[in-house]
N, C-alpha and C positions, 0 to 999 in steps of 0.2 A: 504494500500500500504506500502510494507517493504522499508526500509532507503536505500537497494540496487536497487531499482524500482526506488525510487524517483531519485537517481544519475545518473541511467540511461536515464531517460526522461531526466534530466536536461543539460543534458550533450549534447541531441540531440539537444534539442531546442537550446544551446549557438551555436553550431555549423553550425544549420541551419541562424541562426543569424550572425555570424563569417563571415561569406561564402557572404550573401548578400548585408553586408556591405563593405567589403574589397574587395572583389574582383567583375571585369568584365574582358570585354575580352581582355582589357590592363592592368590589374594586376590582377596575381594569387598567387598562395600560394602553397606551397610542403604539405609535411604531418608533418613537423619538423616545420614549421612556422604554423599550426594549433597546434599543441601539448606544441607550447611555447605561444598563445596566451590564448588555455583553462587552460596552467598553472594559469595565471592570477588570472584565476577565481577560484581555487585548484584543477581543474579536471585534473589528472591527465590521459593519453591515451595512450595507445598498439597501434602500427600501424594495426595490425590484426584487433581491437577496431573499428577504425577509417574508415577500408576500409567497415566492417559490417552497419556502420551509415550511412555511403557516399550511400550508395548502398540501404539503408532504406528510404533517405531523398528522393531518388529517386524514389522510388517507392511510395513516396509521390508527383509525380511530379514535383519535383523540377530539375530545368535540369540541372545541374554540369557537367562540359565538363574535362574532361582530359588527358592530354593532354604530351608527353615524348618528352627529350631533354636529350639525352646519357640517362643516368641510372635513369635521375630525373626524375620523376610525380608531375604537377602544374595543379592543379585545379582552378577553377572560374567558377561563373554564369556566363549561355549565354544566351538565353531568361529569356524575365521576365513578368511579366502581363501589365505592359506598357512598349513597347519601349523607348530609350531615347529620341527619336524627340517629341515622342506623351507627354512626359511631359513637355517638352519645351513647346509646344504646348500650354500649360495647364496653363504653369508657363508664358507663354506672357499672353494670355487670361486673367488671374487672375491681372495681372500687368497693363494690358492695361484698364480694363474693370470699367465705370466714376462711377458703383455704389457702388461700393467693396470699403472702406475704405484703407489708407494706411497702419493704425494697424493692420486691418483684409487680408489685402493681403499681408501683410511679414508673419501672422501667417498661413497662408495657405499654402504658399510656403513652409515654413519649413516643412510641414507636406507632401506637393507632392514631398522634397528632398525623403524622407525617402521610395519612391519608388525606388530609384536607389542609387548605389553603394557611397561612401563618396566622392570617386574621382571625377566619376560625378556629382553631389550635388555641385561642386565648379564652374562645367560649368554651373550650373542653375542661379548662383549668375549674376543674371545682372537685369537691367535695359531697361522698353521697353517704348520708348520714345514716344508717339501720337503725333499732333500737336494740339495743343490749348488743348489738355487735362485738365481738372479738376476735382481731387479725390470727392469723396461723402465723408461728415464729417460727415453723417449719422449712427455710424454704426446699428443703430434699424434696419435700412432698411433689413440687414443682417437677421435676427430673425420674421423679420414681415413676410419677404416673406416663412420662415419654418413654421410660425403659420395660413397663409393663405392657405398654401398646407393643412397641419392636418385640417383645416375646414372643406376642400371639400372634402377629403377623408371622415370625419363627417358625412358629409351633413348636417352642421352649419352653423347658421350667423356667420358674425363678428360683434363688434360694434370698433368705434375709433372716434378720435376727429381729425380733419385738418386744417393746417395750409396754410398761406402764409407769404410772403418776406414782409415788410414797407419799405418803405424809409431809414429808420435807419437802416438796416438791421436786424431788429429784428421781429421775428416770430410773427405772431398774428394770433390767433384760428379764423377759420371761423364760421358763425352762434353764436357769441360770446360764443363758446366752447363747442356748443352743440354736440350731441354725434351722430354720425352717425351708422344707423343700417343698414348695407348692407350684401343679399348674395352673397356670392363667388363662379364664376363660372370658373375663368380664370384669368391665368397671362400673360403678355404680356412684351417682353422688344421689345420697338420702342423709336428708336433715344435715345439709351446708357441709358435708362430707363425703370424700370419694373412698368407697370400698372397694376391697380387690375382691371379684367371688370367682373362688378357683379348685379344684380335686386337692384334699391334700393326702399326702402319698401316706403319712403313716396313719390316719385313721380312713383312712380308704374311702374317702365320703366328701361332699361340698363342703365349704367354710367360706367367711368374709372375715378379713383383717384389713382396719383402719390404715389406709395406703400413708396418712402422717406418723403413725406408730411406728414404721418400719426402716430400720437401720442397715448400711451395710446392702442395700438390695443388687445383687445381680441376675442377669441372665445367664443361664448352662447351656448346657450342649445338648443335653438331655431332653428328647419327644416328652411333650406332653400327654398324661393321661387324662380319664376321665371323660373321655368324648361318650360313651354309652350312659353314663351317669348322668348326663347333659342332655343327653336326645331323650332319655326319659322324662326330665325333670328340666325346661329350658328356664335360663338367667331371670328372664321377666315373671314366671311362675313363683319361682324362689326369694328373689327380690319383693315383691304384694305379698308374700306369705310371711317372713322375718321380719316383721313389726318392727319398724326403728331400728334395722341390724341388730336385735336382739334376740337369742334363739329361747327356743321353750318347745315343747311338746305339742304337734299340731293337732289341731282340734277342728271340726265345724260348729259355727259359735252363730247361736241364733237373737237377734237381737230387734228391742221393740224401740224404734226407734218415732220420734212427732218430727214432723214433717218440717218446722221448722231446721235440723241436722241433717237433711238428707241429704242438701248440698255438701256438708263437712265429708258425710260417706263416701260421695263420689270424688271429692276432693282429694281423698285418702286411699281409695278403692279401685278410682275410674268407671267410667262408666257400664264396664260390664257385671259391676255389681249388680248381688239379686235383690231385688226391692219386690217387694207384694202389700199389696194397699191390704190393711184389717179392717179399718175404719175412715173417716172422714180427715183425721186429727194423724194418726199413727199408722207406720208401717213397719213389715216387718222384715229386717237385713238378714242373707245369710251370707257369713267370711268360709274361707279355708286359710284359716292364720296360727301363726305360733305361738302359743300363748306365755306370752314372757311376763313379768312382772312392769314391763313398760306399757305394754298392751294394755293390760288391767288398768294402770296409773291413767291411760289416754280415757280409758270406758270412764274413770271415776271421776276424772279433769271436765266431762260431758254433763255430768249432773244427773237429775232426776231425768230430764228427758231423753235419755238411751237405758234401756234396764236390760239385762243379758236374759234370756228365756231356758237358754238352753247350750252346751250341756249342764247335766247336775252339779259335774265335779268344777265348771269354771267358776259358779255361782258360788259354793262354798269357800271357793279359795277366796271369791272377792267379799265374803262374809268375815274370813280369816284377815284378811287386812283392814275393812274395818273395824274389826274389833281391837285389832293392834294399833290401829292407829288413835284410836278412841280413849283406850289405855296407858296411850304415849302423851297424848295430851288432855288428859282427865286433870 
C-alpha cells in the first residue's frame, strides 16, 4: 500500500470517527468544522474530498443526515446500532445489577458511552439508585461466569474450591478446600445472583453453586457428564422447582390463593402455572416445588391471603414454625 492509500484510508477512518463522536441530532458540524478538526490531526481536506468520503462512509452504512440552513450544510449521525434509550437501558442494568462490581461497572459504562455521541455520554453519567442495594466485591464472579460459558461451549468440567461467610466475616473453604469437580450445564441469575446448575460427579446428581462463592475456578480437559440427567430433568424445570436456589424435598403443594396474588404467582411461577377458579374471590394454585425453609418463609411473607391446602406434611411443618417463631418472640 503506497503512502497516498495509507492517507487516504486514514483520513476516512478519522472522519468516520469525527462524525460519531461529535455529532447527533442536537449537534452537527458544517464541512469547515470537519476540515479544522482533521487539521488537528495534519489531514488536510478539499470540500470536493470531503463530500466523496461522506458519500463512501455511506455506503458503508453509516447514516449521516444533512441537513441546509440558507447556504450552510450540517451534518450528524442519526441512527446508530443502539439507540440512546436502549443504552440507558444498559447503563441502568449494569449500575443496578448486585453482581457487577462497582470497578467493573464504571468500566463498563465507559465503554457503553463510546456507543453514542460525547454529548450524550454526559447524559449516561448518572447514578441508579435500588433500595437496599448491595454491590458484589467479587469481581472473579465477573470472569468465572466467561470461563463457565467456554466450558460448555467445550463440553468441559470445571473444577473450583467454595466458600462460605464465618462469623468474622471471613471466608472459609468448604470441605476444608477441597476441590470440586463439577459439569457445566447452565447459568442461572435468580434473586440478583448467577448460579452454576451442573452434574456433580461425586454425588452423581444436579446441584447449583453461587458462581461468587467460587475460588480458584478452572476449566479440565475432562467430557462432561450428566447429559441423561438433563434430558430427563431440563435446567428451566429444575430452576421453577429450587425455590430461591434453595433445595428441600419436592412436593406438589396445593394452595388457596385471593385473587388479588395471583399476579405474585405468575410473577414467581410464569404463566404456565395451574390456576383453577373455586370461587369469585379465590383460586386455587398447584407448584411442583422444593420445599425448602425459604419457600415456606415466601408462603408466610404472603399473609393470610395464600393458605397451603395441601400436602399434610407441608402444612404441619408450617405449623412447626409458627409455633417456633411464636415462642421466639413470646
Amino acid at each position: 500500500m503506497d503512502e497516498k492509500e495509507t492517507y487516504r484510508r486514514a483520513k476516512l477512518l478519522l472522519l468516520a470517527k469525527l462524525l460519531l463522536e461529535k455529532t447527533d441530532e442536537q449537534h452537527s458540524m458544517t464541512l469547515t468544522d470537519i476540515q479544522n478538526e482533521l487539521s488537528v490531526y495534519g489531514i488536510q481536506s478539499e470540500r470536493k474530498s470531503l463530500y466523496r468520503d461522506i458519500e463512501a462512509l455511506r455506503a458503508m452504512d453509516m447514516d449521516i443526515i444533512a441537513e441546509r440552513d440558507n447556504r450552510q450544510c450540517f451534518y450528524y449521525i442519526g441512527s446508530r446500532r443502539f439507540e440512546l434509550a436502549e443504552v440507558k437501558t444498559l447503563v441502568d442494568a449494569v449500575q443496578a445489577s448486585r453482581f457487577i462490581t462497582a470497578k467493573k461497572s464504571e468500566s463498563l459504562i465507559k465503554k457503553l458511552e463510546t456507543l453514542t455521541s460525547i454529548y450524550e455520554a454526559q447524559d449516561l453519567q448518572r447514578q441508579v439508585y435500588v433500595s437496599g442495594r448491595v454491590k458484589n466485591g467479587n469481581e472473579s464472579i465477573f470472569y468465572n461466569v466467561d470461563r463457565i460459558h467456554k466450558a460448555i461451549n467445550n463440553n468441559h468440567k470445571i473444577s473450583f474450591q467454595y466458600y462460605r461467610w464465618n462469623l468474622k466475616k471471613k471466608k472459609v473453604l468448604r470441605h476444608n478446600g477441597a476441590t470440586y469437580s463439577v459439569s457445566p450445564w447452565a447459568l442461572v441469575y435468580d434473586n440478583e445472583n448467577y448460579y452454576l446448575v451442573g452434574y456433580d460427579d461425586k454425588h452423581r446428581a444436579i446441584r447449583h453453586y453461587r458462581v461468587d462463592k467460587m475460588l480458584q475456578l478452572m476449566e479440565t480437559e475432562e467430557k462432561r457428564e450428566g447429559k441423561a440427567a438433563f434430558k430427563e430433568k431440563g435446567v428451566g424445570d429444575y430452576s421453577r422447582s429450587v425455590f430461591g436456589m434453595y433445595e428441600g424435598p419436592k412436593e406438589n403443594v396445593v394452595l388457596a390463593v385471593k385473587e388479588s396474588l395471583i399476579g405474585v404467582m405468575i410473577d414467581r411461577f410464569g404463566e404456565s402455572v395451574k390456576i383453577h377458579a373455586i370461587d369469585k374471590e379465590t383460586a386455587e394454585v398447584q407448584l411442583e416445588v422444593n420445599v425448602s425453609d425459604q419457600f415456606l418463609g415466601w408462603i408466610i411473607a404472603l399473609g393470610e391471603d395464600v393458605q397451603v391446602t395441601a400436602p399434610e406434611s407441608v402444612c404441619q411443618r408450617l405449623q412447626v414454625i409458627g409455633k417456633r417463631l411464636a415462642d421466639t418472640y413470646a
